[in-house]
N, C-alpha and C positions, 0 to 999 in steps of 0.2 A: 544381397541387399537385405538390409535388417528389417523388418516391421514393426514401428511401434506406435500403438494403440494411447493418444493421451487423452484424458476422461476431465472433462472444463476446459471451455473456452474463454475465460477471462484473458488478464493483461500475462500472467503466469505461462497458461499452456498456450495461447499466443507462439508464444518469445521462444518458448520450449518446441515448437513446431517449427519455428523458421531454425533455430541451429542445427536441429536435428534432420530437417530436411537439406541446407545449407552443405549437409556431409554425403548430398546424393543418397541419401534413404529413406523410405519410404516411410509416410506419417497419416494417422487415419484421427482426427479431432472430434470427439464426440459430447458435445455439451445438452444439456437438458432446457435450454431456450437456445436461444441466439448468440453467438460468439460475440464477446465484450460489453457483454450488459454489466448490470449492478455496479460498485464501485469503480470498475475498469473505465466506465463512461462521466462518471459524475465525479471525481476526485478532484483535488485543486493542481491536479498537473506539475507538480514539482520535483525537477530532481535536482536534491537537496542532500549531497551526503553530509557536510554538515549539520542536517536538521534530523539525522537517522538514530538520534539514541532512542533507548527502551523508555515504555510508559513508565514500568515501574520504578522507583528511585526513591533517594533518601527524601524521609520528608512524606511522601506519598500518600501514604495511610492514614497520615491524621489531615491532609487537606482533601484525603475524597472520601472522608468522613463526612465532612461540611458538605459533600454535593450530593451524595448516594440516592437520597428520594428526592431531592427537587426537581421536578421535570423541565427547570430550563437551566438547568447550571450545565455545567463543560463534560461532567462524568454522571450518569446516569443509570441504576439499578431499579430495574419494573420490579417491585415487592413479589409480585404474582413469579416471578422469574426464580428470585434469590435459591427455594429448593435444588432445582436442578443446577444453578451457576454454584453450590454453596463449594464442590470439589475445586472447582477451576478458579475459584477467588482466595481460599486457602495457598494454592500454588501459588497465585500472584504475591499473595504479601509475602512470601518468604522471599520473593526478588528484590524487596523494597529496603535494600541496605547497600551504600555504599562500593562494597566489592564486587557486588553480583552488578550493580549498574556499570561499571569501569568494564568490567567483563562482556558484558554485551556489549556497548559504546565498540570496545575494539573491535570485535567480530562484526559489527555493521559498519564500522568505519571499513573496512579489510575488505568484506564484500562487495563494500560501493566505489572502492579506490580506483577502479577504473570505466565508472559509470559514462564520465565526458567523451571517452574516447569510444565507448561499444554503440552509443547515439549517432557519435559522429559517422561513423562506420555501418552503421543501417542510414544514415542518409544518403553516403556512398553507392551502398548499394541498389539504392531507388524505392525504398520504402520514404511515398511521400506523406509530411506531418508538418504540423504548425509547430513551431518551437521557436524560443525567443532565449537570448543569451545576456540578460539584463541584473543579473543577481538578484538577492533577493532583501527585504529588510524584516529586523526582529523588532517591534515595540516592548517595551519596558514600563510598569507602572511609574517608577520613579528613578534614578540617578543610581542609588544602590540595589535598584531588583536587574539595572542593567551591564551595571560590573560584575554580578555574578552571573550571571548570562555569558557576558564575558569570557569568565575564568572559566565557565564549563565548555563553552563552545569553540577555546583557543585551541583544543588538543586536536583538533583536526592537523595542523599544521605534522601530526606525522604522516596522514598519507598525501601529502604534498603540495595541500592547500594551504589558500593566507588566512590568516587569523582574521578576525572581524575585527571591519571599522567603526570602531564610536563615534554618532554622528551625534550633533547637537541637534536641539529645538531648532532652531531658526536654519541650519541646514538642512534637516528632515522636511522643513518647511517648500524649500527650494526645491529638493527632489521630487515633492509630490505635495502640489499647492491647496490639494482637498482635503487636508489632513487640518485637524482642528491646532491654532498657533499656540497652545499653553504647553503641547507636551514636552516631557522631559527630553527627550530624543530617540535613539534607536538603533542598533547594529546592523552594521552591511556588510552581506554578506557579497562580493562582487562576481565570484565564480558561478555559483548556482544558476539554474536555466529552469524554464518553465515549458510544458507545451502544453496544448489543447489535445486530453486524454481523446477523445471522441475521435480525433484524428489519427491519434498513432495507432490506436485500434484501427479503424478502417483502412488504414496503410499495412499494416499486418496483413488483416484480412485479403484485404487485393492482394499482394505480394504472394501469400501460402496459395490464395487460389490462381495464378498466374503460374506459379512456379506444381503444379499438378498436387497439393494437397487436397484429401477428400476429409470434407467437411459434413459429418450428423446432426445439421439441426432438430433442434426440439425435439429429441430422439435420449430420454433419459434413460440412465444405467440403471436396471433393475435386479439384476443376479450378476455374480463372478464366479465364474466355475476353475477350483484348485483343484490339482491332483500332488500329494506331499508339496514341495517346495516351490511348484510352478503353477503361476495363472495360466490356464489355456485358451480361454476366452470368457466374453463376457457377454450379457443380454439386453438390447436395447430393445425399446417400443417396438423397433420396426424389423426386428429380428440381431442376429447372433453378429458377434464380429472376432475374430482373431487375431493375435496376434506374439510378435517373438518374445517382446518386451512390452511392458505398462507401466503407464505414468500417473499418478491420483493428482490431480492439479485443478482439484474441485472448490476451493477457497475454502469458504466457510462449512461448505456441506462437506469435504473432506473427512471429514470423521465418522460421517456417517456410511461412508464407504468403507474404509477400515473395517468396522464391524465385520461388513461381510464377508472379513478376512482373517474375524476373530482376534483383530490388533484394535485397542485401544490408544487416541493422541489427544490432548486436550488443545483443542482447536473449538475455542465457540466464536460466535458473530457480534460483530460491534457495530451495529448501524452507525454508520453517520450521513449527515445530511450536507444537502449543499443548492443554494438556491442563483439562476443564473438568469441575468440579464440581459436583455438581445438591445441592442444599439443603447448605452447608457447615455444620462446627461453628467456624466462624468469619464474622463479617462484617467488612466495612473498608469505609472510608467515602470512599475514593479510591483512584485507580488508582495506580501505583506502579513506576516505575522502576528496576533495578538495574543501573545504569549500567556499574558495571565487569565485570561480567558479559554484559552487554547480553539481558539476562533482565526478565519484568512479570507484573505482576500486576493486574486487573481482577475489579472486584466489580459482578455485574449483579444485577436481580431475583430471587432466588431460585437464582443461583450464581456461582460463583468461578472466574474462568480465568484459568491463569497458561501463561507462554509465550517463543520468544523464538528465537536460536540461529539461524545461517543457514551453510545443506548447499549445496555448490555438488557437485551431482552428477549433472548430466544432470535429464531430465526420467521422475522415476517415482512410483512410488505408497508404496515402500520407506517402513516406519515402524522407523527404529534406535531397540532399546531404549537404546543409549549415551547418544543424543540426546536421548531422553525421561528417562530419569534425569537426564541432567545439569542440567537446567530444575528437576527438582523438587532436586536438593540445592543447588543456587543460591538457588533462592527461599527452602528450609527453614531456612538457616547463619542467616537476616536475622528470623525468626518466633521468636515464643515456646514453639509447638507444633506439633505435624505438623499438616497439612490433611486435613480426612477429608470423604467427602460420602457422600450416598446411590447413588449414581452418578459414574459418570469415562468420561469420553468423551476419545478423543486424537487429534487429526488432525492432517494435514499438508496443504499448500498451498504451492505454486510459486507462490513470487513475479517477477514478471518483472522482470529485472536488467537496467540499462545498466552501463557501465563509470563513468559520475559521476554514476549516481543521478539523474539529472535523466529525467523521461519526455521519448518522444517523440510530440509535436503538432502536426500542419499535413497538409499535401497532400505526396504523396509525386513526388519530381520525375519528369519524365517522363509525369507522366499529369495530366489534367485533372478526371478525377473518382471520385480516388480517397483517402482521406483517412486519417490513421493516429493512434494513442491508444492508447500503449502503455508498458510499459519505468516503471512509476511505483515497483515495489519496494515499502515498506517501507508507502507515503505512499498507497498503492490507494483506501480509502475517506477518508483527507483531503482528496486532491484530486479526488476523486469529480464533485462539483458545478462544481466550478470548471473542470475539463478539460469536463463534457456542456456547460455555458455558450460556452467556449471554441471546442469544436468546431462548435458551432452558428453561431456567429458565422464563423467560416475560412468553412464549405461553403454559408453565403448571402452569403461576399462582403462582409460586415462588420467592420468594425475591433474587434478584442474589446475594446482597452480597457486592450491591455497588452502590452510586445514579446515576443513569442513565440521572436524569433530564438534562444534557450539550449534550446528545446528541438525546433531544427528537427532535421528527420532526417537530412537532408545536415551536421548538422557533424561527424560521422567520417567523411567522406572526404578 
């Protein structure tokens, strides 16, 4: 029986603890809070392979130009940040052209192409989670910002989905009556599924600890001890742990592990916010897109969370009221009425950013059993399954099933 040691317990090494336990082998979870905090908890729940292209895209540079220091626009750069982000936003605008976007698209379309069924198959198994099978909808500013929406969002239809339906005004209306009656319409998407993050996390959680995984809360990683090409162990708070194989499946702080291993990956943090309503005086009956804003909204069991916006400002715990406004008057311009609940909870969560949106998965060069799952951004609990499936297959040696090479860790150097 193999031993291996994964370092984060988000939605990532979760997912990575149950396949790898799933093969009858031993798994030891060591996270620096509590397993499924930060993004893992507070995302808008959506698995949306249609919705999984890269940030960066044609076009790109000159419209987050227009948002870089306003603190409530959709993309957001803290001045005091720009030194240290100045390496990792050079990489991003070289993704910001046409073939590099197609190029990602495919490799996330690829990796999510069996996302419905690996869900289905953790329900199977008795991992219990809120999940709704309702599709989803994209708003459009106008008639033509929704055709091209459209034409970009039709090529899903090669990993085996339908293309989006153009819905009108007045049927956009019908599907979701809270919606203000002027807009132009909106694409529906009808396969997409949502759940309540909070739950597939705690479902995890029960499940790895039912099924004998040992779980290190609040017990963070402070040293890695190599000898040439092998980790032997590593050092937590509350002492030493070993193990045959390791996993870095730290999100955002991932990079800073690295270090200790004398490997550099350009992984920084993109807060984003998400504010959530306990019993609203609205329901909707699909989650919802505001494309131009790059703002959403999500209708769960008994509340409404809407959300969206991404801070590139280091890594911290910082809740900008600018940021938090500007999500709720994005969302409010497109409603019939304000949102009001019995409760309002608002969190933030670092996301962990590559330069093209593409995570990084496989073996980190240089070492033989050390293994990395990281850098997923926006797409954490979509490709959730499909990365713990993936990584399981790398660290026994097995062919996953699909070229991995887009998101090895060597291809920024």
């Amino acid at each position: 029986m193999a031993k291996l040691a994964i370092i984060g317990g988000g939605i990532i090494g979760l997912a990575c603890a149950y396949y790898w336990r799933k093969q009858n082998q031993e798994v030891v979870l060591i996270d620096k809070g509590n397993p499924g905090e930060g993004p893992s908890r507070c995302n808008m729940g959506w698995v949306s392979p249609t919705l999984s292209g890269p940030l960066p895209g044609p076009g790109m540079i000159g419209t987050s130009m227009k948002w870089l220091f306003k603190k409530d626009s959709p993309l957001y750069v803290k001045p005091s940040a720009v030194p240290f982000l100045a390496p990792w936003l050079i990489q991003f605008m070289r993704y910001c052209n046409e073939q590099k976007y197609q190029l990602a698209c495919d490799a996330g379309f690829h990796i999510s192409k069996d996302t419905f069924q690996l869900f289905d198959e953790l329900v199977d198994d008795g991992v219990e989670f809120e999940m709704h099978r309702k599709g989803l909808l994209v708003l459009g500013s106008n008639e033509s910002d929704l055709q091209h929406k459209y034409e970009d969002l039709k090529q899903v239809e090669r990993i085996g989905l339908p293309r989006p339906e153009l819905v009108t005004g007045a049927e956009l209306l019908k599907m979701e009556p809270h919606m203000k009656a002027n807009l132009a319409g909106a694409l529906f998407l009808p396969k997409e599924r949502h759940v309540r993050p909070e739950s597939m996390v705690n479902g995890l959680i029960d499940w790895l600890q039912v099924n004998g995984v040992e779980m290190k809360t609040n017990d963070a990683v402070t040293d890695i001890v190599h000898n040439h090409a092998r980790v032997e162990r590593v050092r937590c708070n509350t002492g030493w742990v070993e193990a045959d194989m390791f996993l870095l499946a730290a999100g955002a702080w991932s990079s800073q592990l690295m270090k200790k291993l004398n490997y550099s990956l350009p992984i920084t943090a993109g807060k984003g916010y998400s504010i959530t309503y306990q019993s609203p005086n609205m329901e909707f009956n699909h989650p919802i897109y505001f494309a131009k804003d790059k703002t959403a909204l999500t209708p769960f069991d008994g509340a409404l969370r809407i959300g969206g916006t991404m801070e590139l400002s280091g890594i911290n715990d910082e809740l900008m009221s600018d940021r938090v406004n500007g999500i709720k008057s994005s969302v409010a311009k497109f409603l019939s009425k304000e949102i009001h609940g019995s409760g309002e909870v608002i969190l933030s969560g670092m996301r962990p950013m590559t330069p093209d949106s593409l995570p990084v998965l496989g073996g980190l060069p240089n070492f033989k059993n050390v293994f990395v799952a990281a850098g997923h951004g926006g797409n954490g609990l979509l490709m959730s399954l499909s990365t713990g499936r993936i990584l399981s297959d790398l660290i026994s040696g097995r062919d996953p099933g699909l070229d991995v090479t887009p998101f090895s860790p060597q291809r920024f150097k």
